[in-house]
N, C-alpha and C positions, 0 to 999 in steps of 0.2 A: 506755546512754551514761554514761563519767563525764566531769563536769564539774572544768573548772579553775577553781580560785580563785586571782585577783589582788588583791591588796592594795594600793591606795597611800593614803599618808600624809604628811601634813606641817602645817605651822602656816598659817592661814589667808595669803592669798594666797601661795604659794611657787607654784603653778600645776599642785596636784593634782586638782581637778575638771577643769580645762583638758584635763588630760592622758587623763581617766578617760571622757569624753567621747569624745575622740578616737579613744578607743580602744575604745570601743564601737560605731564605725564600722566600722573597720576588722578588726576579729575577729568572724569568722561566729560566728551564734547566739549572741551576748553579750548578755546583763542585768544593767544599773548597777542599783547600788543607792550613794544618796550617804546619807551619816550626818546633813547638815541635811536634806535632803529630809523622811527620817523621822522624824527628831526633832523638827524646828520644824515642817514642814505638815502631817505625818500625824499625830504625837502633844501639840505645842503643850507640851513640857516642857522644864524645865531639862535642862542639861549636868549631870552630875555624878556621884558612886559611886551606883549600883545604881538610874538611871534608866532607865523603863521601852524607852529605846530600844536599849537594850544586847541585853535579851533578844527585840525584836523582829529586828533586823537579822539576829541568831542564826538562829530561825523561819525567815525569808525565805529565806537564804542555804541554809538547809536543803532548803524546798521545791523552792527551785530547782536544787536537786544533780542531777544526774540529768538535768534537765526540759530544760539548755541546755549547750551544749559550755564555753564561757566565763562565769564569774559574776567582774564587778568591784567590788570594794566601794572608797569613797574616802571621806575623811574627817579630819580633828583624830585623831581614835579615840585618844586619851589612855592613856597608858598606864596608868597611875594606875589609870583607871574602864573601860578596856574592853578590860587585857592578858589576863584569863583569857578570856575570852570570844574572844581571836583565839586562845591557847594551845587550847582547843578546837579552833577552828577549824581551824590548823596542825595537831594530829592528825590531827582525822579525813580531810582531803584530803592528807596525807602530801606525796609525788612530785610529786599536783597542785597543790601551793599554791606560791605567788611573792607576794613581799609588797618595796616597794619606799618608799622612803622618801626625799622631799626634803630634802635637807641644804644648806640654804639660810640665810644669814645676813639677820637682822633689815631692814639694809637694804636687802638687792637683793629681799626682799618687800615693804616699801614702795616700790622702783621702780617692780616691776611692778603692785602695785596701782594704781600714780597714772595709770598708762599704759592703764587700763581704765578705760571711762566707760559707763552710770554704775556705781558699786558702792552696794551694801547695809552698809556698814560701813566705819570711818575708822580712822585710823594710830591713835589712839587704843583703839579698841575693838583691834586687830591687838596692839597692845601689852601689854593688858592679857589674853587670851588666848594670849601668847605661852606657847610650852613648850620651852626648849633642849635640844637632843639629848634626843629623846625616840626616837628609834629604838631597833630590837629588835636581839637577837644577830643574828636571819635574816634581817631588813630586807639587802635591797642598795641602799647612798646614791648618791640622783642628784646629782651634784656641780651649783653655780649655773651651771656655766658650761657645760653642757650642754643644748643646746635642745632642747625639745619637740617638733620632728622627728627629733631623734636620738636621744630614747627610745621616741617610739613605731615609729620602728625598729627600735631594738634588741631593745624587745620582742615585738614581733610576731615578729620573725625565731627569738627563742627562742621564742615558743610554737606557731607553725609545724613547729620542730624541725629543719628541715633544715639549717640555719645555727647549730646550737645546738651552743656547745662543751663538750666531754663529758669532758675530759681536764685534769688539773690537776697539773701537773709543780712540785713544791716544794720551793724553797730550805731550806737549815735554820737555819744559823746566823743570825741576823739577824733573820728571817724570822716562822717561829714560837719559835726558842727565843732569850731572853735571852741569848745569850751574855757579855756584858758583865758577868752574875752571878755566873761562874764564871772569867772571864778572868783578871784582876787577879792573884786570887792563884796560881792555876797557872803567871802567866809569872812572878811576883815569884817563888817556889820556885825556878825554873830559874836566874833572875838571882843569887839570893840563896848559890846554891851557889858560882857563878862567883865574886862578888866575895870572898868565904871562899876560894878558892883562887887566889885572886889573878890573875886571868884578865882581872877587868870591872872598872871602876871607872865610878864617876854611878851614873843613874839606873835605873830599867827603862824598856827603852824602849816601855812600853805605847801611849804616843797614836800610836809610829809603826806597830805591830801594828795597832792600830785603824783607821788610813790604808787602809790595806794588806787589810783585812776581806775576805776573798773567793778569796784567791788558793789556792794552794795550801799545804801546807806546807813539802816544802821548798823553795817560791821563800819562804816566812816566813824561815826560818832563812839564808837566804844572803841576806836583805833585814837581818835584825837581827843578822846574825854575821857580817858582811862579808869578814873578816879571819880568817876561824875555819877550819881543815882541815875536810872532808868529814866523818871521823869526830867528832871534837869536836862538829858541827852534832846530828850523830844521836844523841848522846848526848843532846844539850837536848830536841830532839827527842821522847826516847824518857821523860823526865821528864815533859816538860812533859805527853805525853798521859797518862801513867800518873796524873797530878798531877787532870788537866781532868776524869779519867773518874771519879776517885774523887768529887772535889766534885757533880757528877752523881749517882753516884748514892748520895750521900749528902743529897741531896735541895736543896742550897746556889745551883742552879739555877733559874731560873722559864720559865714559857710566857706569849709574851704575850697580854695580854686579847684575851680571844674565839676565841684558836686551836682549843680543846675545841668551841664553837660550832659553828665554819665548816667545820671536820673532818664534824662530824657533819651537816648540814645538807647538804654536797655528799654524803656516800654516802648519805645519805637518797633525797636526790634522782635516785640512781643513778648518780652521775660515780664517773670512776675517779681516783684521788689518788695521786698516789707523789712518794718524793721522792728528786731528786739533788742531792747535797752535795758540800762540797771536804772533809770531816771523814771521820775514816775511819771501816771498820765498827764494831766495839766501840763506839765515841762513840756512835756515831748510834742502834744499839739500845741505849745506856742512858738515853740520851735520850727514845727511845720506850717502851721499858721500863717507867721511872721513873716516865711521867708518862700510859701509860695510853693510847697514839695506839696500838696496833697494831690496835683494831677498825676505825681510820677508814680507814688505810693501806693500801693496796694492796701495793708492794712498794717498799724501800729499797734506794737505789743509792746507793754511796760512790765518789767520783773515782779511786779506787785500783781499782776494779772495771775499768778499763778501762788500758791502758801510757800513753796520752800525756801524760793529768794535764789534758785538756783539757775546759772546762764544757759545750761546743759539741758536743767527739766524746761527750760523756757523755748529753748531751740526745739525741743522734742515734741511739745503741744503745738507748734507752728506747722511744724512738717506733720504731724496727723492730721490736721484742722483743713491743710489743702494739699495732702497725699501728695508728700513731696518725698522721693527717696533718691534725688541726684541734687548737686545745684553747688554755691558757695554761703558762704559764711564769710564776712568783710567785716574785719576789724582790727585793734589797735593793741590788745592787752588775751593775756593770757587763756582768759576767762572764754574771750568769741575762741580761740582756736582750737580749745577743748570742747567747748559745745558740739563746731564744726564737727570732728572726727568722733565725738560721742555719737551726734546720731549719722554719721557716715556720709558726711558732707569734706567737700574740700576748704580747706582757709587759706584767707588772704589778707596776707598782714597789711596794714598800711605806718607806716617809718615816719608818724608823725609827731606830735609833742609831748604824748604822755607814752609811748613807745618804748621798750628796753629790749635791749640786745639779742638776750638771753630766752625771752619770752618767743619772741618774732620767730627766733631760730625753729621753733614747734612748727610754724606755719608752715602750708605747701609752697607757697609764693609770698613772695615781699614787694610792694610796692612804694616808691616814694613818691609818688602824685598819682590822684583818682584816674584822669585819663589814661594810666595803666593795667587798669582792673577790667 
């Protein structure tokens, strides 16, 4: 038999025992092990670096490998005094580890403490144990506004498997790469030429590129060149990208926190990952290139791979091509979360630079950093 390790974690009352409980009901062959259990009744010691209950719960979890289908562990588990000892852990259970982390702000843990009667510990004692954003790159965050029926749903249903999505279709620009690092001055060169030839006068018009974050390119150039011939457009065009790809991969580019993480953690865990973008091909492998994603990456799809120009038909030749009919769609703009539900995928917004309020709101989920996805 091998055994799964779950992991949850969070700051005293967020409602991670709650849930660890729960869910030791509900998953056949499951043994809790909680971090106070062991440490205050078994062992009667302090919290802190290199206390003996570090290397017990280790022991434990070990014995029990093997012995039980499911093994929960729950707890503070500080990163601080007890990250190597989960870094172990997450090795050696690879595929089988899931580690989940409450992302719970200060006070909706004091709500739900006060709403529990009686408790072992005050707002007080809660405050001075606090630990802000203590989560790991692989932790996935349970938002406060998700009830404790709806994650032990969710997770049972992934550890079950059969309801478990496997497929992770990804946006680029936005997304995982900073664009915003390399924008600026690729569209400023394009503009820069124009006003030298007396073409443009003002500004660049960057913030309205940025509105605009998602579409394609040439709906960019007949959005920012209104008034421009077909050819003139293609020339900017054909700048701008020669412009964007050089600063790529001249390395003037960044990935945002935690993409190298969440990359690896899902083929770890055996998902397939590919991504489709509105950037064209060159871009998109120097992009991956440059920064080293081709082991995580399945395969790379650019909007031009397909006539219409459209994010929907792009998502849709994806999911034929490798008989995908469950999984996500991870992105930033309007465009991925219609694809998503077009071809009957779930979306997952991410709340980062080129982001609006109003778009997100379509999404099934919102994220505001990758380690939540």
């Amino acid at each position: 038999m091998k055994s799964r390790l779950i992991v949850i974690r969070g700051n005293s009352g967020s409602g991670k025992t709650t849930l660890a409980k729960a869910l030791r009901l509900v998953l056949p062959d499951s043994i809790l092990f909680s971090q106070d259990v062991i440490r205050r009744e078994m062992l009667n010691v302090k919290d802190g670096p290199g206390n003996p209950a570090i290397c017990w719960i280790e022991e434990l979890i070990g014995l029990a490998d093997g012995r039980h289908a499911t093994i929960l562990l729950e707890g503070i588990l500080a990163q601080d005094w007890y990250g190597e000892m989960i870094d172990r852990l997450e090795r050696r259970f690879t595929s089988r580890y899931a580690a989940y982390y409450f992302d719970v702000s200060f006070e909706e843990t004091v709500r739900r403490h006060e709403i529990r009667q009686p408790t072992e510990f005050s707002v007080t004692d809660m405050k001075r144990w606090w630990i802000d954003q203590d989560h790991r790159p692989t932790d996935r965050l349970i938002a406060e506004d998700r009830s404790i029926e709806f994650v032990i749903q969710m997770i049972n249903q992934e550890q079950k498997g059969g309801e478990r999505m496997t497929h992770y279709i990804f946006d680029m620009d936005g997304t995982l790469f900073q664009t915003n690092a390399v924008l600026s001055h690729a569209l400023e060169e394009v503009f820069q030429e124009l006003r030298q030839t007396e073409r443009w006068e003002g500004e660049t018009p960057l913030a309205l590129y940025q509105q605009i974050m998602g579409v394609s390119l040439p709906e960019v150039w007949q959005t920012l060149l209104p008034d421009f011939s077909a050819t003139d457009q293609q020339a900017a065009d054909h700048k701008f990208r020669r412009s964007l790809e050089q600063a790529v991969k001249a390395g003037h580019g960044r990935l945002y926190p935690g993409t190298v993480e969440l990359l690896a953690r899902l083929k770890q865990a055996g998902h397939s990952v590919y991504i489709a973008s509105n950037g064209w091909p060159s871009y998109l492998s120097a992009i991956v290139t440059t920064y080293g994603l081709e082991a995580y990456i399945d395969h790379v799809y650019s909007i031009e791979d397909i006539r219409s120009g459209d994010k929907s038909a792009l998502v849709r030749e994806i999911c034929k091509m490798h008989d995908i009919s469950s999984g996500y769609v991870v992105g930033d703009r309007l465009s991925d979360f219609k694809a998503a539900h077009a071809n009957g995928l779930a979306a997952i917004g991410c709340q980062f630079d080129f982001a609006q309020e109003q778009e997100l709101a379509v999404a099934d989920r919102v994220v505001k950093e990758l380690s939540a996805v």
